[in-house]
Structures are given as structure tokens and as C-alpha cells.
VEXLOLO-821576 format. One line per 3 residues: number of its first residue (from 1); for each residue x, y, z of C-alpha. Coordinates in Angstrom, 3 decimals. Layout:
REM residues N
NUM) X:Y:Z ~ ...
REM end
This chain:
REM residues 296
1) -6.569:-3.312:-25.884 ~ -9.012:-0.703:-24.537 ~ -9.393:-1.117:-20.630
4) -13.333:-2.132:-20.132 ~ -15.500:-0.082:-17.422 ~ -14.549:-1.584:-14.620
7) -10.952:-1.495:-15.262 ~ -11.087:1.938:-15.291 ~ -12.955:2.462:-12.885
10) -10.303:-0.206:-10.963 ~ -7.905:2.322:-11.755 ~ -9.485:5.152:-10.513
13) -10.601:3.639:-6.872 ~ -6.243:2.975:-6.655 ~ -6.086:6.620:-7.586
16) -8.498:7.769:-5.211 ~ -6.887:5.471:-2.456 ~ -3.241:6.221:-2.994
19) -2.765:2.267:-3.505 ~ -0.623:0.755:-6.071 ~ -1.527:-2.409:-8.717
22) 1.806:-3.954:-6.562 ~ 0.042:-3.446:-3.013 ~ -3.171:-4.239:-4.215
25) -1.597:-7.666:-5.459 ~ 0.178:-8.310:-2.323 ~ -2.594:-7.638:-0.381
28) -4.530:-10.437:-2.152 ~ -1.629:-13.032:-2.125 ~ -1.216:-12.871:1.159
31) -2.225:-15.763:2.748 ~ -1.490:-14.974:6.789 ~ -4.677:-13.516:7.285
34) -6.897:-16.490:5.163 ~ -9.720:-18.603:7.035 ~ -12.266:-21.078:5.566
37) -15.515:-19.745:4.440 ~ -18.603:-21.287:6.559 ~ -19.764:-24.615:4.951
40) -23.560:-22.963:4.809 ~ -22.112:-20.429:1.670 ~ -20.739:-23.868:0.277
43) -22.491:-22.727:-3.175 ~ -19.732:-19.724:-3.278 ~ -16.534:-21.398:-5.812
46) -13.400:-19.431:-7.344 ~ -12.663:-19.678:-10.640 ~ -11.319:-17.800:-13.747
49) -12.822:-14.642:-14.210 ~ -13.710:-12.519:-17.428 ~ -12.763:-9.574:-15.229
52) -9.155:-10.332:-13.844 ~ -7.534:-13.321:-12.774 ~ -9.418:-15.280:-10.498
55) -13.208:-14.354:-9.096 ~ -16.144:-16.028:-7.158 ~ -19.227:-17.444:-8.598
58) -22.184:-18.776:-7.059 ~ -24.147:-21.971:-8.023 ~ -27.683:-20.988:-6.815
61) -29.800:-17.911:-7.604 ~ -28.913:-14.956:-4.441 ~ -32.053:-12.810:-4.233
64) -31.974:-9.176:-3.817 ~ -31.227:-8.023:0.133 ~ -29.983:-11.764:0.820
67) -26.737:-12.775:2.612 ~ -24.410:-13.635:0.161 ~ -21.328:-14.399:2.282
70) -18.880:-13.271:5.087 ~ -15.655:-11.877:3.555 ~ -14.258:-11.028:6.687
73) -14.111:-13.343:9.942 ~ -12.363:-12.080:13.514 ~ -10.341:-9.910:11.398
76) -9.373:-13.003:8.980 ~ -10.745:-13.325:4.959 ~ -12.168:-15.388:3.657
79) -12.437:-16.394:-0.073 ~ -15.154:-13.836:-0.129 ~ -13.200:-11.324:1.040
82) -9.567:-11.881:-1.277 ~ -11.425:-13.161:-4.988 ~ -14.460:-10.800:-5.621
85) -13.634:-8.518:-8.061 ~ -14.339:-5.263:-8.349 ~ -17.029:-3.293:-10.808
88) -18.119:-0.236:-11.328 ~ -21.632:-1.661:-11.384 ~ -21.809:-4.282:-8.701
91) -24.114:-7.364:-7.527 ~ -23.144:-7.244:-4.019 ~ -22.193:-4.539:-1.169
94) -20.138:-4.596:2.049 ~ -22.028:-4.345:5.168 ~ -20.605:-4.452:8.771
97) -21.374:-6.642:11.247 ~ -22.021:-5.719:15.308 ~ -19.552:-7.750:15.839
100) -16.568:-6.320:13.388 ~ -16.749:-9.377:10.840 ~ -18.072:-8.169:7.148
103) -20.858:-8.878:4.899 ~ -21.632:-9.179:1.417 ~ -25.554:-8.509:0.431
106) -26.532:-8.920:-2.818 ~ -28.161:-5.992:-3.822 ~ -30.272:-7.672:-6.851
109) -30.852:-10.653:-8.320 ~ -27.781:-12.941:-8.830 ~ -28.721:-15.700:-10.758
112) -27.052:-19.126:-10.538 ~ -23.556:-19.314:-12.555 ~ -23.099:-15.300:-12.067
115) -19.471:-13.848:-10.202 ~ -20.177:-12.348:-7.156 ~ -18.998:-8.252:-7.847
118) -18.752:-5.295:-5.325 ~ -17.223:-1.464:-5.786 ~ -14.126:-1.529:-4.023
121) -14.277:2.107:-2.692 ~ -17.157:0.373:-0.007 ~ -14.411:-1.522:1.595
124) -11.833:0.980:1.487 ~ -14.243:3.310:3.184 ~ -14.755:0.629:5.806
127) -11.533:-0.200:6.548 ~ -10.256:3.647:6.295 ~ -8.502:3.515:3.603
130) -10.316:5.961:1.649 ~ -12.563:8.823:3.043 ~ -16.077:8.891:2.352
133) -15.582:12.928:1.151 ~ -13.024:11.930:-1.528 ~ -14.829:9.175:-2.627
136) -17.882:11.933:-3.348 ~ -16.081:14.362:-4.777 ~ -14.285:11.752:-7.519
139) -17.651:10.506:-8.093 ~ -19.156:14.096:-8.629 ~ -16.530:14.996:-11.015
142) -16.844:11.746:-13.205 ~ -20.822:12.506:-13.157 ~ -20.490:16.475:-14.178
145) -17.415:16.304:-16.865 ~ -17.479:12.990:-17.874 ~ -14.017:12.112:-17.106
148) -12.320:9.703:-14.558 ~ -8.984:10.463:-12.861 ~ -7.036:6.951:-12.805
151) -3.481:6.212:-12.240 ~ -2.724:6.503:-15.781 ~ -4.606:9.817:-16.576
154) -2.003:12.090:-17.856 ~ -1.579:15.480:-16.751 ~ -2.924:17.342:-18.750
157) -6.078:15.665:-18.958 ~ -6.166:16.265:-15.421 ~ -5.780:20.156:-15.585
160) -8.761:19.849:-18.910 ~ -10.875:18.231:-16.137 ~ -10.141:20.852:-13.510
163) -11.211:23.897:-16.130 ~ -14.433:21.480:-17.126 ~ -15.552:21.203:-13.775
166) -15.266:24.911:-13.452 ~ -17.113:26.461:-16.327 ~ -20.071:23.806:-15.207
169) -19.831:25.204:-11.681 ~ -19.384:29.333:-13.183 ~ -22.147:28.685:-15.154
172) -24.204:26.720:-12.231 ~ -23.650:29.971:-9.845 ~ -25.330:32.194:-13.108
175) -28.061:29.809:-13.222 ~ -28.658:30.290:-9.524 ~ -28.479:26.679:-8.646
178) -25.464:27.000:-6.432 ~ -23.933:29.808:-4.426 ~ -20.692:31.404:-4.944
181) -19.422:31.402:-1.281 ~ -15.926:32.125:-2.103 ~ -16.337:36.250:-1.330
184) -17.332:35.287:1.608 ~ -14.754:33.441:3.288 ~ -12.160:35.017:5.754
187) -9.192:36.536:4.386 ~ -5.842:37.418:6.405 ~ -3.318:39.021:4.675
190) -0.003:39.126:6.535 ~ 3.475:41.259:5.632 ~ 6.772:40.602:6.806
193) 9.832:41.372:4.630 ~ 9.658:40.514:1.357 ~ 7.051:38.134:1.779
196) 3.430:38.205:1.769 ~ 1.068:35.521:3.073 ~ -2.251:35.257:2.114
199) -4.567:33.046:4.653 ~ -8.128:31.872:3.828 ~ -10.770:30.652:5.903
202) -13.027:27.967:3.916 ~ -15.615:26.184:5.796 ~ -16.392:22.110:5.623
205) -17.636:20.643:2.841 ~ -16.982:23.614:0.359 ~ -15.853:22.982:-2.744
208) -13.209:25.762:-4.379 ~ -11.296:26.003:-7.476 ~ -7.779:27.744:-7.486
211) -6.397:30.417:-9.461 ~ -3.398:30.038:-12.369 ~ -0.344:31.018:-10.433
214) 2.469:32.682:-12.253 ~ 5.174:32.006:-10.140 ~ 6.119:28.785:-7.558
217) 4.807:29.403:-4.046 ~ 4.731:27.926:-0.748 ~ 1.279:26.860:1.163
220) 0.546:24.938:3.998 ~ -2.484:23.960:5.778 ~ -3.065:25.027:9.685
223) -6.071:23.516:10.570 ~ -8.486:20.809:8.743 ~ -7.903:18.775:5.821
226) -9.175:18.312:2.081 ~ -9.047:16.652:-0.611 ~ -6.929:18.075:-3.210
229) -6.759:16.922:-7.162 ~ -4.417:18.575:-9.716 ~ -2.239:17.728:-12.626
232) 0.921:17.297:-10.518 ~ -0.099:15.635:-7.562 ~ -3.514:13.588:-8.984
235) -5.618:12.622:-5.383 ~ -4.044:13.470:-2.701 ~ -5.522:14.403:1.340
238) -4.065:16.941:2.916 ~ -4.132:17.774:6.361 ~ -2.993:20.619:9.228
241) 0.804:21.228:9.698 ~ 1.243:20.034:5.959 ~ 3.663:22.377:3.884
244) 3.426:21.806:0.131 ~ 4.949:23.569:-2.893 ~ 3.213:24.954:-5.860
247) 4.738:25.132:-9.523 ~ 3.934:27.565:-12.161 ~ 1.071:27.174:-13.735
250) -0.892:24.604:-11.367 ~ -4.210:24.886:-10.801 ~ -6.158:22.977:-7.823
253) -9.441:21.799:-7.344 ~ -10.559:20.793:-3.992 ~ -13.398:19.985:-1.395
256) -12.869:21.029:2.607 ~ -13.365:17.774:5.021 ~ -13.883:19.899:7.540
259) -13.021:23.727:7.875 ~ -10.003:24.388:6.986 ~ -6.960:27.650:7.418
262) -5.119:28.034:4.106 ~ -1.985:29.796:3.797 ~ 0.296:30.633:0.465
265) 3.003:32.465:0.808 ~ 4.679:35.050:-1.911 ~ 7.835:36.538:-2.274
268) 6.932:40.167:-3.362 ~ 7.983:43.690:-1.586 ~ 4.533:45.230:-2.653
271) 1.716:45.194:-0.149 ~ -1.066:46.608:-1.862 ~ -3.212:43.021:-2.029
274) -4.821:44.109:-5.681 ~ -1.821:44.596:-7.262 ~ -0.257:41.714:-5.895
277) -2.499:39.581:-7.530 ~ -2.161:40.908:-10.268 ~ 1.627:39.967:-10.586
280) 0.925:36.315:-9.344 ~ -2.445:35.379:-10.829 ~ -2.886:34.897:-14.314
283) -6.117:35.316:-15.659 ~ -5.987:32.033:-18.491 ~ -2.984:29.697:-19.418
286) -2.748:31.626:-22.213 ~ -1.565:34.318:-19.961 ~ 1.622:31.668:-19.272
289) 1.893:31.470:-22.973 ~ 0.446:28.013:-22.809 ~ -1.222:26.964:-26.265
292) -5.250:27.146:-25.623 ~ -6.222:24.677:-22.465 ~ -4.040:21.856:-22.190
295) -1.601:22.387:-24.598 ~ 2.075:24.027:-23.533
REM end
């Protein structure tokens, strides 16, 4: 059976997260952290849900901008907080409390006999599980190519996605709606035998897309962090002092938390930068002798 909306978009908040179906689960069975729901939300009531497993319904008509419930008390949930499911488009949001414990506000109408729904990604933000850049960037993607990156998305849909996004953004920069800032940003290029090391300089919030390398290649991070997608790796964060490898052919697609020093290191004797790149940059996959876009 087709997965509905909102299980997709269920997968793609554990993508987005770095969470598993198994952690999410245990999470939610685990009952050492449970406390009783205030007798005033008395109208709240779990039962089986159309979405997944178990969910909460209420009994009375919730207005728009009204109190719905506390999911989270002193640090404990309630059954607010471990049986509302998640959808992609919710009834209710998390809000936070002076004094630490969380909301739920409807935000419209919930008549009687309706499950009570919220976006996980608000929580996750919350409780700092997910970063509020990421959770921008996925949505900006899914909004300009049409396509959702989920724990099941195979690879080379990723990488289709990554060249999608691009062309929209090439063709954004001829339109003049955006600015190319990528000749602008601070290149070091450093020699040492047999290796060169290109660092870039990328400021906060800027979002880049890499080139097709031929060969694999080392790159670390020395200051900031990002969000990175690609076909190997999915959603990952990086951050400063972390060293990653790069295999032929990848391609990333990224947005700067902050401003960030990139390094990637090549093993070539040459040191004229121009015609290093062109030994390690291909120009299309076709180049790699890849079939067309996503095809090998």
C-alpha cells in the first residue's frame, strides 16, 4: 500500500532528525517519564487512530488559539505528549511554557470527535533534536522540486533532487531573483607535497551546491556547521573538527548554520588551481560515464 501524506512526511521528519522508526517507538513506550493529564482536559481520550496505532481525540469542539492540553509536565508526558500523532497538516502546535512544561494550541477549529494532530519537527526543534536551519532547508527543497527526502528515498532519487534544486536555483540567479554569491567567497589554496587543499570561506545562511568530483577526496570542516544532504549520506549536520570522505561521483547540497571554513583535500603534484580542476571536476555525470542523470 501507498504510504498517505503524513506518512511520508513521518518519514521525512526521522530523516531530517537522524531518528529511527525503533527509537521513535521506544521513546513512546516508555513509560518512566508518564504523568496524568490535568482532570480540566478530561474531554482529551486515546483511542485507535486512522493514522497509526493509537491517537488522541477530543469530545468537545477546541476553537482556534485555545488551550488544547499540556503534553509535557516538570519534564514528565502526559497522554498529550506520547499519543498525538503526527501530520503534515496539523490541528494543533507546541508552544512553551515560562515555566519549561509544553503546550498544545489548536491552531483552528477542532470539532468534537476530531484526533488531536501536530508536525513533529515543532517538538524536535524544541527539545533540540532537530535545528530550526535543517528543518528550512528540507522544507524549501520539498516546496521548489517537489520531492521529499525520507528514510526510504533511494539514492539516486536523492542525487535527481540535488540536480532539480540546482537548475531552479541556475535559472533563479538568470532571472535575477537571487544572487550568485559563490565568486565571492574566500578561497585558500594550500600546496604541500603531493597534495593540494582547497579551503573556502562561505558565510551563514548560504546555500551552495557542490561540484561532480572525479576522484575520492578528503574534507573536513574547521569552523561552523551545516547541513549537508546527498545520495550517500541523506541529512546529516556537520560541524568544526569533522573529517569526512567523499566518493566518486557525489554531489552535495548544503546550507551554512553559521559561517563556515571548508577544506578538501587532493592528491595531485600539479599546482596550477585551473588545471587542477579540471582533472577532479567533472562537468556532468555523463562525464563519469554515468547514463543521463540518475542512471549508472
Amino acid at each position: 500500500m501507498e504510504p498517505t501524506k503524513d506518512q511520508q512526511d513521518y518519514l521525512a521528519v526521522l530523516a531530517e532528525t537522524g531518528f529511527s522508526q525503533e527509537k521513535v517507538l521506544a521513546i513512546t513506550e516508555n513509560t518512566a517519564d508518564q504523568t496524568d493529564m490535568p482532570e480540566e482536559f478530561g474531554y482529551l481520550s486515546v483511542a485507535e487512530s486512522p493514522i497509526a496505532g493509537k491517537g488522541l481525540f477530543t469530545s468537545k469542539d477546541i476553537s482556534e488559539g485555545d488551550l488544547v492540553g499540556i503534553a509535557r509536565i516538570g519534564g514528565n508526558r502526559t497522554a498529550l505528549g506520547r499519543y498525538v500523532n503526527h501530520s503534515a497538516n496539523p490541528n494543533a502546535e507546541y508552544q512553551q511554557l515560562d515555566n519549561g512544561d509544553l503546550a498544545v494550541i489548536a491552531i483552528r477549529e477542532i470539532p468534537a470527535g476530531t484526533e488531536i494532530t501536530y508536525n513533529y519537527r515543532t517538538g524536535a526543534i524544541i527539545r533540540g533534536d532537530l535545528n530550526p536551519v535543517t528543518a528550512y532547508f528540507c522544507k524549501l527543497i520539498t516546496e521548489k522540486t517537489g520531492l521529499l527526502i525520507t528514510t526510504e528515498t533511494p539514492a539516486l532519487e536523492i542525487r535527481k533532487m540535488i540536480c532539480t534544486f540546482e537548475a531552479l536555483m541556475r535559472t533563479a540567479v538568470s532571472d535575477g531573483e537571487i544572487i550568485d554569491s559563490n565568486p565571492d567567497y574566500v578561497i585558500k589554496n594550500h600546496f604541500a607535497s603531493g597534495v593540494y587543499a582547497r579551503e573556502m570561506h562561505i558565510p551563514a545562511g548560504h546555500i551552495v551546491v557542490g561540484k561532480i568530483h572525479r576522484n575520492e577526496n578528503l574534507h573536513f570542516l574547521s569552523k561552523g556547521s551545516a547541513t549537508v544532504i546527498t545520495e550517500e549520506g541523506g541529512i546529516e549536520v556537520v560541524h568544526a573538527g569533522q573529517m569526512m570522505k567523499s566518493p566518486v561521483g557525489v554531489k552535495r547540497l548544503l546550507i551554512t548554520h553559521e559561517d563556515v571554513v571548508w577544506t578538501v583535500l587532493h592528491a595531485t603534484t600539479e599546482t596550477d588551481v585551473d588545471k587542477i580542476e579540471l582533472a577532479v571536476i567533472a562537468k556532468s555525470y555523463a562525464d563519469l560515464g554515468y547514463d543521463k542523470l540518475i542512471g549508472e
